[in-house]
C-alpha positions, 0 to 999 in steps of 0.5 A: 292760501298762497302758502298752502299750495306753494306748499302742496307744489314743493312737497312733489319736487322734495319727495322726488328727489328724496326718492331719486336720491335714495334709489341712486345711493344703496345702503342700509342706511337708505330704507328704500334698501333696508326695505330690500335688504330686509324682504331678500332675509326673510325671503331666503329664510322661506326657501331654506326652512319652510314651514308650509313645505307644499307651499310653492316658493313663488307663492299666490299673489308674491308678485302682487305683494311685492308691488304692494309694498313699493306702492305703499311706502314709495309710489303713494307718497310719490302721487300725492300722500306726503304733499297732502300730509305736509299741507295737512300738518302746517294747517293743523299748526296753523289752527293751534296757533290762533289759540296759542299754543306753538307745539303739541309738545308735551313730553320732552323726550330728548331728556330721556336716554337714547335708548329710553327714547326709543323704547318709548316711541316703540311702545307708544306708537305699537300700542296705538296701533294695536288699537287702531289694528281692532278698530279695522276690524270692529267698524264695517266699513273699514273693514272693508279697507282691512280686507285688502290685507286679510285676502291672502291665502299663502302667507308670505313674507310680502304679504305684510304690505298688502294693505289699502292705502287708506290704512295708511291715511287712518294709522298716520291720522290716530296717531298724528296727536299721540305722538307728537305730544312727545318730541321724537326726532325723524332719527328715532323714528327711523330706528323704531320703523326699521325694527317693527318692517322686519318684525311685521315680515317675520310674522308673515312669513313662511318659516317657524322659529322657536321662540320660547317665552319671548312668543309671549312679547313678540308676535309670530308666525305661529301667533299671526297665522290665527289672524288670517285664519277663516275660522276664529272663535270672534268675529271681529277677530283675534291676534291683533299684535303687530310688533307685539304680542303682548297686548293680546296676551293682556287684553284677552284676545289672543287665540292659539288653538293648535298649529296653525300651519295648515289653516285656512286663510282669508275669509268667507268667499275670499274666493270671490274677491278682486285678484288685481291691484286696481279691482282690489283699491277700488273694491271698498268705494265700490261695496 
């Protein structure tokens, strides 16, 4: 036990100066600045080449969603998620090791190519969370959750991080064992992240860029904007894409009626909904 909460203790001081370190060293090689580096293009795409030109450039909600996205991948880690992620990890390796086995490694990745590397954890990983993006929308009460994100109503490019952070706790838990089965290093996955954020704020974002038959692999504005729309042929929604569009297309749950740009967004009574950071993390444990 002693181990644990040493642990749980040393995990703040890391994460701190991890975080200190990052934000008192730019580079693009940092993610704290990739992060920005990567909301500032997309954000100077909107006000160049809007697609909703009625849209205000300061959108509904753009202050909201900016500090979404430093909670989500900052300030949650920073107040608990990555020390409890560390005391979770050794734990669940401790309990493999009364039966033996050292490693969930199954798959020795590193003998693939680098770039065989990294498109497997990118189809992998993309393809669990296509699943795991259903399963929000198929079971009620984390749906509830998944409403945080679905409560935008001008879509921009920030609104890719408006999200509870219990979908963090829920992506990193179903795909905790997947992938680490496959011994990927944290260089890879750096790669792989910093490509599917950029994606994840281009299909959110205010702009429409012909893609040709490449809509068919990559979502898109175009694609995503049917996701957040109020008016979807099935109620458990359509569009689930993150990175890729081609999941949907395989597995039959893409719709793409028209032209979305002048849709609707949220769903019903989204009116209604909490318009504060705290109200709307609260708002599931108190429905």
């Amino acid at each position: 036990m002693d181990a644990y909460i040493s642990l749980f203790l040393q995990s703040f001081v890391d994460y701190w100066n991890y975080l200190s370190n990052a934000v008192t060293h730019p580079g693009l090689q940092n993610f704290f600045y990739a992060l920005i580096g990567i909301s500032v293009f997309f954000y100077s795409l909107e006000l160049l080449m809007p697609w909703r030109k009625n849209q205000p450039k300061i959108r509904k909600d753009f202050w909201l969603d900016g500090f979404y996205m430093f909670f989500n991948f900052f300030i949650f880690s920073l107040i608990g998620y990555y020390a409890v992620s560390n005391v979770f990890s050794k734990a669940f390796d401790d309990f493999l090791y009364l039966f033996g086995i050292h490693n969930l490694v199954a798959i020795r990745i590193q003998s693939f190519p680098a770039w065989g590397q990294w498109l497997t954890l990118f189809l992998l990983r993309d393809f669990i969370h296509w699943n795991i993006h259903r399963l929000l929308h198929r079971f009620s009460f984390l749906w509830e959750f998944h409403k945080v994100h679905h409560s935008v109503e001008q879509m921009g490019f920030a609104a890719h991080l408006r999200y509870h952070w219990m979908e963090t706790v829920v992506y990193r838990t179903l795909e905790y064992i997947p992938l680490g089965m496959i011994g990927f290093g944290i260089q890879d996955f750096y790669i792989v992240h910093i490509f599917a954020i950029s994606v994840g704020h281009f299909n959110h974002s205010n702009i429409s860029v012909p893609l040709g038959p490449l809509k068919y692999i990559f979502n898109n504005p175009q694609m995503h904007i049917w996701h957040h729309a109020k008016t979807i042929p099935d109620p458990y929604g359509v569009n689930f894409g993150l990175t890729l569009s081609i999941w949907d297309y395989l597995f039959k749950t893409s719709w793409i009626p028209k032209d979305g740009r002048d849709e609707a967004l949220g769903f019903d009574n989204v009116e209604s909904f909490p318009s504060t950071f705290i109200k709307q993390e609260l708002y599931p444990f108190v429905k």
